[in-house]
N, C-alpha and C positions, 0 to 999 in steps of 0.2 A: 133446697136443690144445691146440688156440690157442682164446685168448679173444677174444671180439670185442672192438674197440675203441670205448670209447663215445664217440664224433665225437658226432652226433646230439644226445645229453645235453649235452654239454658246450659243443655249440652255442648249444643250448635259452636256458641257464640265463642267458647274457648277454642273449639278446634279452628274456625276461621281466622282468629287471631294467631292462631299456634300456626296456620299456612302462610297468613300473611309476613310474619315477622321471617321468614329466609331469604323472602324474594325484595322485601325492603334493606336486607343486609346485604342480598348480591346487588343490588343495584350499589348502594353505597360502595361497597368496591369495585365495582365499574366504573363509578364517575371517579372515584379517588387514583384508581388506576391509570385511567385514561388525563389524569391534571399531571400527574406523576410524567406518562408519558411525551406530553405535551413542551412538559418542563424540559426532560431529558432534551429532545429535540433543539429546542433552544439553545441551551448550552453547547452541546453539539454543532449546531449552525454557525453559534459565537466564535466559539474552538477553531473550527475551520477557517474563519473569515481570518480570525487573528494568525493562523497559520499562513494558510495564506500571503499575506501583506509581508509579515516577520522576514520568512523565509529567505524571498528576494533582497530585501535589504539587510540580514548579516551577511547574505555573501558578498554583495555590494560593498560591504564595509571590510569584510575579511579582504576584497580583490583591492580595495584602495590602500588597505594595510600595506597589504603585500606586495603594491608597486613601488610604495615609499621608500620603503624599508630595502628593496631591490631585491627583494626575496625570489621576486617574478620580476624579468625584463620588464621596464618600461616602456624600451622601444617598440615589444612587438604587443604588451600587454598594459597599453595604457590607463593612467586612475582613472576611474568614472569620472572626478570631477573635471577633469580635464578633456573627456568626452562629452558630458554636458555643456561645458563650455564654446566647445564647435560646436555643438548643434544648435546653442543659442542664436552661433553667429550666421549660422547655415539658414537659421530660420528667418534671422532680422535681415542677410541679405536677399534671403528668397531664395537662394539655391538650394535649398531643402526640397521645398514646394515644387518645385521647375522639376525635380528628380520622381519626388513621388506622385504629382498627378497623372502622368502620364504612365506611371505601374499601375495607380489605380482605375484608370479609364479601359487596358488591355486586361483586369482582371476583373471586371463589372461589366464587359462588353462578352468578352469570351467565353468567361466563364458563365456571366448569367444565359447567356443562349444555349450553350454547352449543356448546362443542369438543364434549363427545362427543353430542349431537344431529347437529353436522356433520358429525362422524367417520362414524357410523351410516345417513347419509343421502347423504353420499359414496360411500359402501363397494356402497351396494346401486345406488343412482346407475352407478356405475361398471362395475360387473355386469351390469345388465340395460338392454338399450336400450330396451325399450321404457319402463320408468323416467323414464329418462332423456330421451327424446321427450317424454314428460307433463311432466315438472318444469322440464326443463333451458330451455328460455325463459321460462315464468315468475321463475327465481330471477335467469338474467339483466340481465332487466326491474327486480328489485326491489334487485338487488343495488348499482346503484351509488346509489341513494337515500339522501343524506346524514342517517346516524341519530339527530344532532342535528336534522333539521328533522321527525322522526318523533314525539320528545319530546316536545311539547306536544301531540300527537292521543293519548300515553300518559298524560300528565297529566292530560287531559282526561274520560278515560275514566276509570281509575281513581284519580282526586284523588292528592295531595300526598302519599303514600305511597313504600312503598322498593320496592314493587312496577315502575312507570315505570321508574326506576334498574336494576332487576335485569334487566330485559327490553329495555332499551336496551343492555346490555353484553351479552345475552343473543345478540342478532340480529346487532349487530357481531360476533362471535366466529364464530357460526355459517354468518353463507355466507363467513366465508375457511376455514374447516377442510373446508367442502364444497365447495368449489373446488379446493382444495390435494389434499384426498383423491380426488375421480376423474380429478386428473388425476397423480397416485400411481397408479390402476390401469390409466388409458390407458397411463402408462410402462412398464407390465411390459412386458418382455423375450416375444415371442412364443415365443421357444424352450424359456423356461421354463415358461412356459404347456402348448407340447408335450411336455415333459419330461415335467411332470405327470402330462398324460394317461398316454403311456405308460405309467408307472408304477402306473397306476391312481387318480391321484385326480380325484376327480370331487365334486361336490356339496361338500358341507360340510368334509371334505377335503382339497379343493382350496382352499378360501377362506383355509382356516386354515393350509396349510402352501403357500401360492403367492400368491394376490393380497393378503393380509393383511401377511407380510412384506414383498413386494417393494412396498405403497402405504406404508410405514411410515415409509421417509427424508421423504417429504412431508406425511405426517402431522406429524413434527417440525417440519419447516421451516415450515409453515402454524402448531402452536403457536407458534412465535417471533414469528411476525408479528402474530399475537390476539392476545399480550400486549402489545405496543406499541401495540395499537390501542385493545384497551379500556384499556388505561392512561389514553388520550387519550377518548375519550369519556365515563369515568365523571369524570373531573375537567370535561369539558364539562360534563356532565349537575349536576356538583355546582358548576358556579357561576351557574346560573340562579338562585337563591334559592329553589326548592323543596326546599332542606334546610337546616336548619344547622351539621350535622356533616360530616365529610368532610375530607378534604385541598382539594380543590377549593374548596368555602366558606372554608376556611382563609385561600387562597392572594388570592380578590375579597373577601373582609371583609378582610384585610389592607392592598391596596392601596386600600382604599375609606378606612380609617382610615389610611395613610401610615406603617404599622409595616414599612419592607421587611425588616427582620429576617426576620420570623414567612412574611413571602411567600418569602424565602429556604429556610427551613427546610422548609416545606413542599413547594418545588420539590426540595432534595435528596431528601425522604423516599420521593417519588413515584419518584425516580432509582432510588434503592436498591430500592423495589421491583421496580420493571422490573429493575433489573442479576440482584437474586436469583433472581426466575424464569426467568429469560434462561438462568443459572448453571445449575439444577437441574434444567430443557428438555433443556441440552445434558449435562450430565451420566448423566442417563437417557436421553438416545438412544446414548450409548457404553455405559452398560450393556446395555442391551436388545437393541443391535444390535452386535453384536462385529461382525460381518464388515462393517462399514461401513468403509473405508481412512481414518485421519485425514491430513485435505486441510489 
């Protein structure tokens, strides 16, 4: 009795090797690709960082250069080193401190109720037309009214208090987070909107797991921009002479007396504020928001 010959099998057995072997070589250049890419990033990350840091400190060193040398007036363009200097001394006597808590109490008080009023009034804003019919050209109308020329009808009303101050960083803050945020919810994506529904969410629900996430890159981006504004306005607000604390007092009682040290010092502090919030904006929108692609 004859055996069959296994042709067939032995046929097989090449051609599955001959399919295996492309897809074990694209894989290898996908991981090799993707190590490659990895890497790039890296350095790239590095690149920056060291740019970054660099940057600031040759000009710093170019500006110290060039007050020595008197390339640049010293009087009105003092050496850094000589602005660190006073601020050291600004710090050890505490008049630093004395200047900027009370910038940072009118910009943590106004403007944090300011963002999440805007937030809160954007959100339903965004929501509901008929809302948005009612409000939406009155905020218009008010919104491009320069907050500094608002000031004194605050002063006016409630005297020379921190109240004026809290409520002028207040309203600045306020209609750009509500600006920012409905038009955060006009951006949603209709499809995920339809998503939604099908899925069943509807009502509260739906706010929370569809227009609240996808308004939220703009909600950031609108933070970033209120702190650079009220930055700018409570130091307006605090060089009128309705206070005597403040950075901004700091910075017109300085050049009123021809200290530009102290006007120095004062202008970095203000920087440093804005750069840390700037910092800790963006840092908490890559927490908060993992699936955002870093751009």
């Amino acid at each position: 009795m004859s055996r069959p010959e296994p042709t067939a099998d032995r046929a097989a057995a090449p051609a599955d090797d001959r399919a295996a072997a492309p897809a074990d070589d694209r894989e290898r250049r996908t991981l090799v690709a993707a190590r490659e890419q990895r890497a790039r990033d890296r350095r790239l990350t590095t690149r920056d960082l060291v740019l970054s840091i660099a940057t600031p400190i040759l000009l710093l060193v170019l500006w110290e250069l060039c007050a020595r040398v008197e390339i640049i007036d010293p009087r009105f363009f003092p050496p850094p080193t000589r602005i660190l200097g006073a601020g050291g001394e600004m710090l050890l006597s505490g008049e630093l401190w004395q200047h900027t808590a009370p910038t940072l109490m009118r910009l943590a008080v106004g403007g944090g109720l300011g963002a999440l009023a805007g937030i809160v009034v954007g959100l339903l804003m965004g929501s509901s037309r008929a809302l948005n019919a009612a409000l939406g050209p009155l905020f218009s109308a008010l919104y491009p009214l320069p907050k500094i020329a608002i000031f004194p009808i605050l002063l006016m009303i409630f005297g020379p208090t921190e109240l004026p101050k809290i409520i002028a960083v207040f309203i600045t803050t306020f209609f750009i987070m509500q600006i920012n945020t409905v038009s955060g919810v006009w951006a949603i994506d209709r499809k995920l909107l339809e998503a939604g529904a099908a899925y069943g969410a509807t009502g509260l629900s739906r706010f929370r797991f569809v227009v609240l996430p996808g308004a939220m890159p703009f909600v950031f981006s609108g933070l970033r921009t209120a702190t650079g504004t009220a930055v700018v306005v409570v130091t307006a607000v605090e060089f009128t002479g309705a206070t005597t604390t403040g950075l901004g007092y700091l910075i017109w009682n300085s050049w009123q007396l021809f200290i530009p040290e102290k006007l120095y010092v004062g202008l970095v502090v203000i920087g440093l504020i804005g750069a840390l919030v700037t910092t800790i904006l963006s840092r908490s929108e890559k927490l908060l928001l993992p699936w955002r692609r870093e751009r």
